[in-house]
Biopython code that builds the backbone (N, CA, C, O; Angstrom):
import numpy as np
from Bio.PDB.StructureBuilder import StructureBuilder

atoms = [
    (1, "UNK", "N", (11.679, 82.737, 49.291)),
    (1, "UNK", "CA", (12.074, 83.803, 48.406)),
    (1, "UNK", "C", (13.116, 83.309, 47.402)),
    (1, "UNK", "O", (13.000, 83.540, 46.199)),
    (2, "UNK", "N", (14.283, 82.526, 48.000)),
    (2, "UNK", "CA", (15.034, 81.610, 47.123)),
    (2, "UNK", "C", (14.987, 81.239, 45.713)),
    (2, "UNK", "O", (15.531, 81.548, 44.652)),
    (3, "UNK", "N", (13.669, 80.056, 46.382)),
    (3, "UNK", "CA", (13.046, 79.522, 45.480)),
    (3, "UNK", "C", (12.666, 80.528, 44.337)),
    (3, "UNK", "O", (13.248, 80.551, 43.252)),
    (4, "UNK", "N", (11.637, 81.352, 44.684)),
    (4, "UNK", "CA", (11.169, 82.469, 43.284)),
    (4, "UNK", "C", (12.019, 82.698, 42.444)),
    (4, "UNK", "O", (11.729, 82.725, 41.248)),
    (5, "UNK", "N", (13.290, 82.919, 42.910)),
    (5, "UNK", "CA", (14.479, 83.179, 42.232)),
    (5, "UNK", "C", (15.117, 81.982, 41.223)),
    (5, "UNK", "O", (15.613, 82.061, 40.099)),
    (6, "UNK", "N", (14.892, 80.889, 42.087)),
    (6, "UNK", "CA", (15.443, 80.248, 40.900)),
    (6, "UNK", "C", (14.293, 79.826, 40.065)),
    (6, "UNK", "O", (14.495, 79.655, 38.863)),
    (7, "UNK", "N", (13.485, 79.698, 40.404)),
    (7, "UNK", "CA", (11.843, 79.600, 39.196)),
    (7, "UNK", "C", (12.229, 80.603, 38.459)),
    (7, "UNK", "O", (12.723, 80.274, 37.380)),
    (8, "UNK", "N", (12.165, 81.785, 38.696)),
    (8, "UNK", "CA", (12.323, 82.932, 37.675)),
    (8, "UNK", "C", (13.197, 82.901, 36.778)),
    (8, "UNK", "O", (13.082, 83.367, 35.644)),
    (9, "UNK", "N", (14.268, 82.262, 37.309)),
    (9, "UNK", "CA", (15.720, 82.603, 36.435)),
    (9, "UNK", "C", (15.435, 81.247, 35.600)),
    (9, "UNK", "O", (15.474, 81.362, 34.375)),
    (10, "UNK", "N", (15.142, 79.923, 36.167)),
    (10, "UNK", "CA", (14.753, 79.122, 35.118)),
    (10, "UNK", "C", (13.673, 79.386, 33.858)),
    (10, "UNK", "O", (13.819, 78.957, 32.714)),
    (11, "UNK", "N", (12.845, 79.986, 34.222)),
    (11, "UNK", "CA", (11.876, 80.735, 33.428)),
    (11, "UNK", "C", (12.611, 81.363, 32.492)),
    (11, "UNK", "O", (12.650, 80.722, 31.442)),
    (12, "UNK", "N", (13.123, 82.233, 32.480)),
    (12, "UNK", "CA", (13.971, 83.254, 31.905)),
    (12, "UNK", "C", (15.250, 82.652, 31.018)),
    (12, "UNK", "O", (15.713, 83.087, 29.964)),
    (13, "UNK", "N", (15.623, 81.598, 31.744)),
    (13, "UNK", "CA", (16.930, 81.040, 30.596)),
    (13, "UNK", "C", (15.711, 79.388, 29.866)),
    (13, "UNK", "O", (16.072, 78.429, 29.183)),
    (14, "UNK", "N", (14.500, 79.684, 30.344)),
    (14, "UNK", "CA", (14.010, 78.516, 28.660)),
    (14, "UNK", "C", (13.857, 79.447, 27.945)),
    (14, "UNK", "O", (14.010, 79.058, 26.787)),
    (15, "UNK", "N", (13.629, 80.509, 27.986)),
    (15, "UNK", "CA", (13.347, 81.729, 27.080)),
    (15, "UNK", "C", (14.109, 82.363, 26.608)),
    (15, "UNK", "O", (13.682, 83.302, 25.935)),
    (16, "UNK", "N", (15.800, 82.151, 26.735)),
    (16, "UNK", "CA", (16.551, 82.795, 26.688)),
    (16, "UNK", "C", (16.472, 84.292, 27.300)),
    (16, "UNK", "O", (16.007, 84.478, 28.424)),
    (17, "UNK", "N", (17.091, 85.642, 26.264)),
    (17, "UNK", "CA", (16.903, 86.764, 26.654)),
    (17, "UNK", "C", (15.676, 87.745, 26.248)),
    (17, "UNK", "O", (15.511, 88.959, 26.372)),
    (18, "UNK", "N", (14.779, 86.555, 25.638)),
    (18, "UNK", "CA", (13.491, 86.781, 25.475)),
    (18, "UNK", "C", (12.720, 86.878, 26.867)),
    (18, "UNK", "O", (11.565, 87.301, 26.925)),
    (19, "UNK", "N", (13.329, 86.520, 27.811)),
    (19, "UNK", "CA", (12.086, 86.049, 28.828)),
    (19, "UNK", "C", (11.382, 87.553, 29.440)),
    (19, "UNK", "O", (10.339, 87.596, 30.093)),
    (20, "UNK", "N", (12.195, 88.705, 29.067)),
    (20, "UNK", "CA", (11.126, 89.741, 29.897)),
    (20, "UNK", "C", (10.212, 90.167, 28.651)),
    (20, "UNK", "O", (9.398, 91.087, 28.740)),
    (21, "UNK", "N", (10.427, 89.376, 27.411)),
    (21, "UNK", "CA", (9.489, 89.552, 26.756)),
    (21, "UNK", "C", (8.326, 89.076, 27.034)),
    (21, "UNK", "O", (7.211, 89.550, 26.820)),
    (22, "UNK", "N", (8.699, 87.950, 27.605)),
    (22, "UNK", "CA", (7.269, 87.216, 28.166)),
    (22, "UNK", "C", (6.317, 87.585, 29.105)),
    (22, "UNK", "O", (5.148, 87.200, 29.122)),
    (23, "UNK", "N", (7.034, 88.598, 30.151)),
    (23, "UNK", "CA", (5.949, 88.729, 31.340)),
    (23, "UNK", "C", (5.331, 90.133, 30.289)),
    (23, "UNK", "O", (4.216, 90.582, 30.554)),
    (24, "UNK", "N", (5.962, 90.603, 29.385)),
    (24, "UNK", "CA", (4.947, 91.752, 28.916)),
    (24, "UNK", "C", (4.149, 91.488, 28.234)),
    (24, "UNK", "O", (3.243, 92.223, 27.841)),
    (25, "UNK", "N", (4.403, 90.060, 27.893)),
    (25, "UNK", "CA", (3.139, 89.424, 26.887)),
    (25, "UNK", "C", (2.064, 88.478, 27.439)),
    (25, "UNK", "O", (1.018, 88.244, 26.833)),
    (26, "UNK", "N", (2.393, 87.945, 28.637)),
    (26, "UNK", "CA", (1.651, 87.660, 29.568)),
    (26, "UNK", "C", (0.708, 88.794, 30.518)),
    (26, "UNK", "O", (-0.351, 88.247, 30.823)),
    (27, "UNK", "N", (0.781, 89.964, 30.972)),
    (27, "UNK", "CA", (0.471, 91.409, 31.256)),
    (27, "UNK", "C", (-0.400, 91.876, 29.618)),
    (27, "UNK", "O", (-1.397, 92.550, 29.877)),
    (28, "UNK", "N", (-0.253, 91.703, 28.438)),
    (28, "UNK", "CA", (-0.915, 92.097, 27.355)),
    (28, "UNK", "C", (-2.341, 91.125, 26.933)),
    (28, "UNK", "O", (-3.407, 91.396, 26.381)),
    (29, "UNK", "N", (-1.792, 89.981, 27.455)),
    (29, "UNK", "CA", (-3.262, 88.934, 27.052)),
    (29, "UNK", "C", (-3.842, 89.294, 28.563)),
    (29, "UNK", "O", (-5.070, 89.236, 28.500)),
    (30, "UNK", "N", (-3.554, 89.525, 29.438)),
    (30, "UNK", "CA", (-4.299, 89.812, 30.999)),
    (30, "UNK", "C", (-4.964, 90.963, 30.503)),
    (30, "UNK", "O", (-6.099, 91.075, 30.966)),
    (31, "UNK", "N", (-4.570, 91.998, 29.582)),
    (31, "UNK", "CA", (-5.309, 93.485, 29.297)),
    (31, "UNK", "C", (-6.575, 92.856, 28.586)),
    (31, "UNK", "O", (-7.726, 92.710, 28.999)),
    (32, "UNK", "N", (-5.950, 92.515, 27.319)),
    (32, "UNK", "CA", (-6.881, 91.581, 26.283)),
    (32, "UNK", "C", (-7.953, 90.533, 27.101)),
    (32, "UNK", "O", (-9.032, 90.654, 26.521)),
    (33, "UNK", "N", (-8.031, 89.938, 27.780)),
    (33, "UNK", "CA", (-9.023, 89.338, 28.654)),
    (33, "UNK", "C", (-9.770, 90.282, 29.236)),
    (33, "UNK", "O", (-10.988, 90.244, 29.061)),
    (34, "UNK", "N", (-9.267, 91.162, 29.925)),
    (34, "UNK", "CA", (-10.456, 91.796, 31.282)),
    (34, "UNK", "C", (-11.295, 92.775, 29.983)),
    (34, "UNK", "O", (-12.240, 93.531, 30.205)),
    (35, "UNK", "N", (-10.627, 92.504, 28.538)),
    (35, "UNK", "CA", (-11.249, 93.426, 27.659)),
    (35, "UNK", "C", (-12.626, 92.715, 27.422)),
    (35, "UNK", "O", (-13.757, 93.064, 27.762)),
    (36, "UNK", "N", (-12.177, 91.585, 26.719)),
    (36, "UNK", "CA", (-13.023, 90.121, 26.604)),
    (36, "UNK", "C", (-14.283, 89.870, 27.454)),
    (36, "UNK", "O", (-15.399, 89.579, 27.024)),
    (37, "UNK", "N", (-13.859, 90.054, 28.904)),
    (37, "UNK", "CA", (-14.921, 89.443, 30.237)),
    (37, "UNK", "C", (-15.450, 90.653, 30.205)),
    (37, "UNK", "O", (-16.657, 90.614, 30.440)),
    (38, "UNK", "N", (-14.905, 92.042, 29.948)),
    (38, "UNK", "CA", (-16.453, 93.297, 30.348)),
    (38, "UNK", "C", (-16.624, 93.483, 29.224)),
    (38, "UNK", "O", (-17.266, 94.531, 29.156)),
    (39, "UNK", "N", (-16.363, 92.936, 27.824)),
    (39, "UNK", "CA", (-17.658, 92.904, 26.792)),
    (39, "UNK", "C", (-18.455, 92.209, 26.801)),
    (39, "UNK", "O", (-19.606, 92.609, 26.624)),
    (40, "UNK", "N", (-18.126, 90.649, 27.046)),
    (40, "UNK", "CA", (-19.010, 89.857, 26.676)),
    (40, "UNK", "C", (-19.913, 89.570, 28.481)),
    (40, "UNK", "O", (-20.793, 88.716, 28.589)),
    (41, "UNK", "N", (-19.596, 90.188, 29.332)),
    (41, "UNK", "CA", (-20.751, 90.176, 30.917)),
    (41, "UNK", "C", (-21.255, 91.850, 31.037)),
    (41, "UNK", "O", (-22.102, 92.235, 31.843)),
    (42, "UNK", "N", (-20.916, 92.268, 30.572)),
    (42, "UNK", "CA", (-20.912, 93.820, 30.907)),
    (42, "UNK", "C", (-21.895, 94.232, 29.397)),
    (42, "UNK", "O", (-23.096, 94.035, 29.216)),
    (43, "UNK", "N", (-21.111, 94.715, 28.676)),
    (43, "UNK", "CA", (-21.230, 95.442, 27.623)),
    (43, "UNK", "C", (-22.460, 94.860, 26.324)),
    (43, "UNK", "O", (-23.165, 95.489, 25.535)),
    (44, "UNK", "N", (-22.280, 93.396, 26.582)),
    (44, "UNK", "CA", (-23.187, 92.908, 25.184)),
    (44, "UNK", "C", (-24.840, 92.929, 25.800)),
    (44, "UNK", "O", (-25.757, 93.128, 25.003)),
    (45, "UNK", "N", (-25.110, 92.721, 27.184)),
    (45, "UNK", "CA", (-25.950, 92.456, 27.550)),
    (45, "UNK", "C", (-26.612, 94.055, 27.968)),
    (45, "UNK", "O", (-27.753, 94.517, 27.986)),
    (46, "UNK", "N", (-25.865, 94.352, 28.141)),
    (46, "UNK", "CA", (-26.116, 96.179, 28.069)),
    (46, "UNK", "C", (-26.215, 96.335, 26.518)),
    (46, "UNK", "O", (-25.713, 97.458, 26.481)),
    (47, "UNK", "N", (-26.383, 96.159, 25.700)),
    (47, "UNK", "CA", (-27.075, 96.020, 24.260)),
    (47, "UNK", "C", (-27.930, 95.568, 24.058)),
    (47, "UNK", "O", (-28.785, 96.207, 23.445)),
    (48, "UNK", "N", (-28.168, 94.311, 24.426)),
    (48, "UNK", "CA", (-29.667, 93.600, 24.633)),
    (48, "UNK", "C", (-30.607, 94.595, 25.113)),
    (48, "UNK", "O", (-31.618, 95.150, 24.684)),
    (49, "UNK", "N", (-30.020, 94.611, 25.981)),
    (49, "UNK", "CA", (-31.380, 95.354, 26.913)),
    (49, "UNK", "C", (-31.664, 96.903, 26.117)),
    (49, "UNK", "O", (-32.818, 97.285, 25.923)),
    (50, "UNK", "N", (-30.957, 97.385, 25.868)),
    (50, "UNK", "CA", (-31.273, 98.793, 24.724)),
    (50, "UNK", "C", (-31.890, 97.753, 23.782)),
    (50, "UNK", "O", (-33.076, 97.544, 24.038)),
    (51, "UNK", "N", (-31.486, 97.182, 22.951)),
    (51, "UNK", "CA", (-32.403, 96.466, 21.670)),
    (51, "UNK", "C", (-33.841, 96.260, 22.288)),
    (51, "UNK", "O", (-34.869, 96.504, 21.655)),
    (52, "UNK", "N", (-33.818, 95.831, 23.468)),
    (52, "UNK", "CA", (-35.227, 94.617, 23.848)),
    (52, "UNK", "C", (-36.342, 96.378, 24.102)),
    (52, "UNK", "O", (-37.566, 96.507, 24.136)),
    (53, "UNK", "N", (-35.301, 97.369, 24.222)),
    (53, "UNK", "CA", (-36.777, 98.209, 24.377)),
    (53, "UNK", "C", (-37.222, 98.702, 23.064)),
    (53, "UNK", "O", (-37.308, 99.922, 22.930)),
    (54, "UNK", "N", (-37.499, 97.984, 22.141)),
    (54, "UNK", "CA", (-37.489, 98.516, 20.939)),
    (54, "UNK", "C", (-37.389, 99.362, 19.696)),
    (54, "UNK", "O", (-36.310, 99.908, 19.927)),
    (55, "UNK", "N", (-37.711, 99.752, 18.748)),
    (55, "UNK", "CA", (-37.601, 100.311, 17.421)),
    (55, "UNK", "C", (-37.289, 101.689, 18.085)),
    (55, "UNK", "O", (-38.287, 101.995, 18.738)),
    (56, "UNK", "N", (-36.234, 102.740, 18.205)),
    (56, "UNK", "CA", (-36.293, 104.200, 18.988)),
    (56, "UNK", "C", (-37.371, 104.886, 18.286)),
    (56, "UNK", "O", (-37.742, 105.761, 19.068)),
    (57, "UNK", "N", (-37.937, 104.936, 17.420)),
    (57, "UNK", "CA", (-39.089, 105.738, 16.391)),
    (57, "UNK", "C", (-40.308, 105.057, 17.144)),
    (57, "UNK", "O", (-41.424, 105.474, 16.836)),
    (58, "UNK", "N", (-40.254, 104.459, 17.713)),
    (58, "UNK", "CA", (-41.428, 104.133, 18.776)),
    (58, "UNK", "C", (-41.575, 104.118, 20.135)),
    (58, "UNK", "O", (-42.521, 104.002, 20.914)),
    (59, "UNK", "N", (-40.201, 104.291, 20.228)),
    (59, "UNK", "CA", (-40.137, 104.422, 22.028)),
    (59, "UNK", "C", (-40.982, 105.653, 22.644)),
    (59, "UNK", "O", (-40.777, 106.717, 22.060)),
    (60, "UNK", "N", (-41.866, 105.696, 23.685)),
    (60, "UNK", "CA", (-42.282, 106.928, 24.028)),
    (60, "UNK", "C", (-41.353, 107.879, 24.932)),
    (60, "UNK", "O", (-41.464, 109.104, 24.986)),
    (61, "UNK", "N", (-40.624, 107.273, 25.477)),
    (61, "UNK", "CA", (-39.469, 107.880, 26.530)),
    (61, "UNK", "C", (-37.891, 107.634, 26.128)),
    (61, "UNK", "O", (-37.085, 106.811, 26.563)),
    (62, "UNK", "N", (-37.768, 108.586, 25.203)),
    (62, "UNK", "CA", (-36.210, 108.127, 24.467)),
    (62, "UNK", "C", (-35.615, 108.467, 25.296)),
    (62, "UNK", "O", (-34.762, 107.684, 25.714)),
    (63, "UNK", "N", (-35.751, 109.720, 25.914)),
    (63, "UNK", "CA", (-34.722, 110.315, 27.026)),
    (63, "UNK", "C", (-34.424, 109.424, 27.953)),
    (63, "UNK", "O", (-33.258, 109.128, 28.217)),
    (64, "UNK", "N", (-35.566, 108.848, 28.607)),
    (64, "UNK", "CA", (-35.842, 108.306, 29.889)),
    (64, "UNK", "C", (-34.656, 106.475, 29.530)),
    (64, "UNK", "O", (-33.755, 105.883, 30.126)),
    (65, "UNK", "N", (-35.441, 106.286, 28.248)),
    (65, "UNK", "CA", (-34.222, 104.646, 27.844)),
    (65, "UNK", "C", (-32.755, 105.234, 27.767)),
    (65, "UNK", "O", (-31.828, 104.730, 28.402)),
    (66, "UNK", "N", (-32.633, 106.157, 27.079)),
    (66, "UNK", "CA", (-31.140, 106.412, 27.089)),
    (66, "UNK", "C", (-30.566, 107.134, 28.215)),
    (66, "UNK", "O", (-29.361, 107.386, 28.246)),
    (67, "UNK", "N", (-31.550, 107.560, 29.354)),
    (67, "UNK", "CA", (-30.902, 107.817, 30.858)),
    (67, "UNK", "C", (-30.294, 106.484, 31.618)),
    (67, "UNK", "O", (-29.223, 106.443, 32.222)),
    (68, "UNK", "N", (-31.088, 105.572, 31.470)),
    (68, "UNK", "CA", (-30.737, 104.244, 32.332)),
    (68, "UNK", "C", (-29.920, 103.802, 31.477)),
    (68, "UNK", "O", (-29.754, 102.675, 31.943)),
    (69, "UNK", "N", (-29.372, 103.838, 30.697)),
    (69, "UNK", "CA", (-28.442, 102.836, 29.709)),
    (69, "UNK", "C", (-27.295, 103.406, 29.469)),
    (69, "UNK", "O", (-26.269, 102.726, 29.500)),
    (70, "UNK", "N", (-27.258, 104.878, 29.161)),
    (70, "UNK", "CA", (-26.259, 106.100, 28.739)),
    (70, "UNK", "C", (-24.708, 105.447, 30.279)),
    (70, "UNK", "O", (-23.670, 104.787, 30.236)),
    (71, "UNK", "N", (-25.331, 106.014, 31.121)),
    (71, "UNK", "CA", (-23.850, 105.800, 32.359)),
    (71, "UNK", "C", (-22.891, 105.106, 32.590)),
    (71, "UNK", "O", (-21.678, 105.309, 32.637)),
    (72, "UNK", "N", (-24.033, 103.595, 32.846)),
    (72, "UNK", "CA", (-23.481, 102.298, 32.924)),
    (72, "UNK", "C", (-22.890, 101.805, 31.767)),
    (72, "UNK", "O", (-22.264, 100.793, 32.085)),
    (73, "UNK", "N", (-22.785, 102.033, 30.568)),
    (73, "UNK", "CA", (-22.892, 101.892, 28.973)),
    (73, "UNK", "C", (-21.222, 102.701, 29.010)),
    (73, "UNK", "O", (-20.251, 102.087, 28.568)),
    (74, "UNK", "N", (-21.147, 103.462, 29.323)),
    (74, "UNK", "CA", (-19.923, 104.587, 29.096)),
    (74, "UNK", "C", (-19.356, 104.086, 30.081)),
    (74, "UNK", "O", (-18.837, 102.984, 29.907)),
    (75, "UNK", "N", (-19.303, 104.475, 30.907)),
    (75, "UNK", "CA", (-18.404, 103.654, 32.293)),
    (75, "UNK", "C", (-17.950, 102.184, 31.907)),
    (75, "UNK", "O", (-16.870, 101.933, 32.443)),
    (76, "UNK", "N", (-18.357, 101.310, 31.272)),
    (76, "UNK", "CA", (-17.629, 100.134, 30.964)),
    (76, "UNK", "C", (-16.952, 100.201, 29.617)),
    (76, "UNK", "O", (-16.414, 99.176, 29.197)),
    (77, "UNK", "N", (-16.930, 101.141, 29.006)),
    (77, "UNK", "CA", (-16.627, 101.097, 27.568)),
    (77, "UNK", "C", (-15.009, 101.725, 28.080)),
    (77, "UNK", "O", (-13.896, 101.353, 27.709)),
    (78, "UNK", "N", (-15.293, 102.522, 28.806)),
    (78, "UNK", "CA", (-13.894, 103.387, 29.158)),
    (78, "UNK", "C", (-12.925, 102.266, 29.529)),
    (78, "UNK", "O", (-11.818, 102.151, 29.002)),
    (79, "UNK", "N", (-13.487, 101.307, 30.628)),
    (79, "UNK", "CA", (-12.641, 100.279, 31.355)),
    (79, "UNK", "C", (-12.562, 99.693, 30.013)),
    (79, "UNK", "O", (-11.442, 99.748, 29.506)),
    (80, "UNK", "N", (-13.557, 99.107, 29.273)),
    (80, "UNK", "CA", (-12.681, 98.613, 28.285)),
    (80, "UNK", "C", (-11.487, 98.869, 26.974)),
    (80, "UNK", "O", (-10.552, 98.165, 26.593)),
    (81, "UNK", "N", (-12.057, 100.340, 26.462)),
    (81, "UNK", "CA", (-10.412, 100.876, 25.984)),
    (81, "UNK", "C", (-9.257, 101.121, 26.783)),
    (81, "UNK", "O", (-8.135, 101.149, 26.276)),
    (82, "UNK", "N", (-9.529, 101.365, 28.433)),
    (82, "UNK", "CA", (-8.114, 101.509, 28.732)),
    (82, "UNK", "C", (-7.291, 99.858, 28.750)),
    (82, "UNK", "O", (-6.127, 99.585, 28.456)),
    (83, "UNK", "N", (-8.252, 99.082, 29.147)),
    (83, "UNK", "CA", (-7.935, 97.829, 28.984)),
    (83, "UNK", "C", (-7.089, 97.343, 27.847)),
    (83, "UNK", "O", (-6.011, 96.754, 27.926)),
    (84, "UNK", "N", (-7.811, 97.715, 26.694)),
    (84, "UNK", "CA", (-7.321, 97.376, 25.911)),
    (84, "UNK", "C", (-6.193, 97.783, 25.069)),
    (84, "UNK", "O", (-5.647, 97.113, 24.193)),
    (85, "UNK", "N", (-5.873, 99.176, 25.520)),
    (85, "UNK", "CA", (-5.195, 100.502, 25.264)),
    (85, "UNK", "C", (-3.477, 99.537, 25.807)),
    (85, "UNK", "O", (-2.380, 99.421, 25.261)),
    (86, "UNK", "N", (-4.072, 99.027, 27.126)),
    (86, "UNK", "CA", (-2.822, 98.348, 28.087)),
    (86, "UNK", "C", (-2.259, 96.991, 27.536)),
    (86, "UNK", "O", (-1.151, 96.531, 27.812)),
    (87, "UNK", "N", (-3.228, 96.404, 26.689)),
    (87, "UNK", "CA", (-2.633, 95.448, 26.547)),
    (87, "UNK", "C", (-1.990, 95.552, 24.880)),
    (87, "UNK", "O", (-1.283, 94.648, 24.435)),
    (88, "UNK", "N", (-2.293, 96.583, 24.196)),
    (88, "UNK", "CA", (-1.752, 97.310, 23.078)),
    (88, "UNK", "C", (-0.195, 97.637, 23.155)),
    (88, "UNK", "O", (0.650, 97.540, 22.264)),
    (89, "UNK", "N", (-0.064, 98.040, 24.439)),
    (89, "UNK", "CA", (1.081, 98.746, 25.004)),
    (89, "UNK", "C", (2.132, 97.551, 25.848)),
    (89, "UNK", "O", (3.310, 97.528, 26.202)),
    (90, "UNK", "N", (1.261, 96.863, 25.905)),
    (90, "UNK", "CA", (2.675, 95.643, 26.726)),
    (90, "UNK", "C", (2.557, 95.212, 25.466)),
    (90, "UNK", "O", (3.550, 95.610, 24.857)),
    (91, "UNK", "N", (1.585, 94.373, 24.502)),
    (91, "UNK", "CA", (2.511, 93.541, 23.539)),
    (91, "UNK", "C", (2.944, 94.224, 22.668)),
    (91, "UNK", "O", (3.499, 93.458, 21.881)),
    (92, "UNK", "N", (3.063, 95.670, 22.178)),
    (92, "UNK", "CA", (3.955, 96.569, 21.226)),
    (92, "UNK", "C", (5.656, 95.733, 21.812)),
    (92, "UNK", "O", (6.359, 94.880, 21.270)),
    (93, "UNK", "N", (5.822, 96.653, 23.413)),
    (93, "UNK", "CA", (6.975, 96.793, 24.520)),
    (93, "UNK", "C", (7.599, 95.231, 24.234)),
    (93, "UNK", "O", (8.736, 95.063, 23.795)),
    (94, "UNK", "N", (6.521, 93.944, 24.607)),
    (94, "UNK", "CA", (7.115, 92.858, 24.520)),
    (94, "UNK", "C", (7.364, 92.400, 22.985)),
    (94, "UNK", "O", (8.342, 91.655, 22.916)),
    (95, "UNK", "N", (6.764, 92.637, 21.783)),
    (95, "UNK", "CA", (7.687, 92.760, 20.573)),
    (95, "UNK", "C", (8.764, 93.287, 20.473)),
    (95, "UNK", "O", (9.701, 92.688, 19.946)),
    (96, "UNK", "N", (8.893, 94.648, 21.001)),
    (96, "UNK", "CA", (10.338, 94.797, 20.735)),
    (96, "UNK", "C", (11.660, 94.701, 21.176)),
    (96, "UNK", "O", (12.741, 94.941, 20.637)),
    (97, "UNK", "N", (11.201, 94.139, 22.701)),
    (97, "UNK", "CA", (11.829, 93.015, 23.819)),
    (97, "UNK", "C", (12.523, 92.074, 22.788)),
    (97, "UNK", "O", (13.692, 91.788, 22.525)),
    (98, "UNK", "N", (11.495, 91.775, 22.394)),
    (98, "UNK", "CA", (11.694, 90.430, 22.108)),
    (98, "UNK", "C", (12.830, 90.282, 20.533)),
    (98, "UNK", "O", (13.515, 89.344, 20.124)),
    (99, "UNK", "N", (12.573, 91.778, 19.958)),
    (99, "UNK", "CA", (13.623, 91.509, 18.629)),
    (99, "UNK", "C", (14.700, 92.234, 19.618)),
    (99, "UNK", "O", (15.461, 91.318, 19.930)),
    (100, "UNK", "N", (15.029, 93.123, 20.102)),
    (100, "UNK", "CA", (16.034, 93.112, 20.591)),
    (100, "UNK", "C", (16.910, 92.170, 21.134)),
    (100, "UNK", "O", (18.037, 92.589, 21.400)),
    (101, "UNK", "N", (16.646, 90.927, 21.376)),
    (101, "UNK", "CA", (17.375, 89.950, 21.863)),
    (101, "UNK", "C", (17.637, 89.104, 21.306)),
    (101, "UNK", "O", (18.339, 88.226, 21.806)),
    (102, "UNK", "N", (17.113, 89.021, 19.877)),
    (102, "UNK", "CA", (17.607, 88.215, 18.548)),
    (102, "UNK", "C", (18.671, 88.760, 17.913)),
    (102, "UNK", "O", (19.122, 88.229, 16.899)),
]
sb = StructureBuilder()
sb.init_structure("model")
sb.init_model(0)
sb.init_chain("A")
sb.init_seg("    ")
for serial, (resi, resn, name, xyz) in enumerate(atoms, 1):
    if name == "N":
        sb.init_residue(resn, " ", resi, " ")
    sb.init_atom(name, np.array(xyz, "f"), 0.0, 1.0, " ", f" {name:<3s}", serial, name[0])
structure = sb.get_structure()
């Protein structure tokens, strides 16, 4: 436990009195990533697959394509604005961390 302590505090004085700017900006690119990984595994390929059923003016079952796609489609979009909502909100917090201590 010691130890953490002095890692931390070394952490914190290379950074000067910037350093709790850092874990909020470290916490803001962690938002910004999990935004990143469920667009580009989640979300883009859940586009494909709406594209791959083709032209909607030809689909015979519009309802039926936009039943299977509609849920799963919304449910990751949400995770991804709050995601991203969070990491909006730590690096605002860690900007102004961070002029405050200049």
């Amino acid at each position: 436990m010691d130890h953490h302590r002095r890692r931390r505090s070394r952490i914190v004085s290379h950074f000067g009195r910037g350093g709790a700017a850092l874990a909020w900006t470290i916490a803001g690119f962690g938002g910004a990533l999990v935004t990143f990984v469920v667009t580009a595994a989640l979300n883009v390929p859940l586009n494909d697959a709406l594209a791959a059923a083709g032209d909607p003016d030809r689909i015979v079952d519009l309802a039926g394509v936009r039943e299977r796609f509609e849920p799963s489609w919304t449910g990751w979009n949400t995770v991804r604005a709050l995601a991203s909502t969070v990491a909006l909100g730590c690096l605002t917090w860690a900007l102004a961390l961070f002029s405050r201590s200049r």
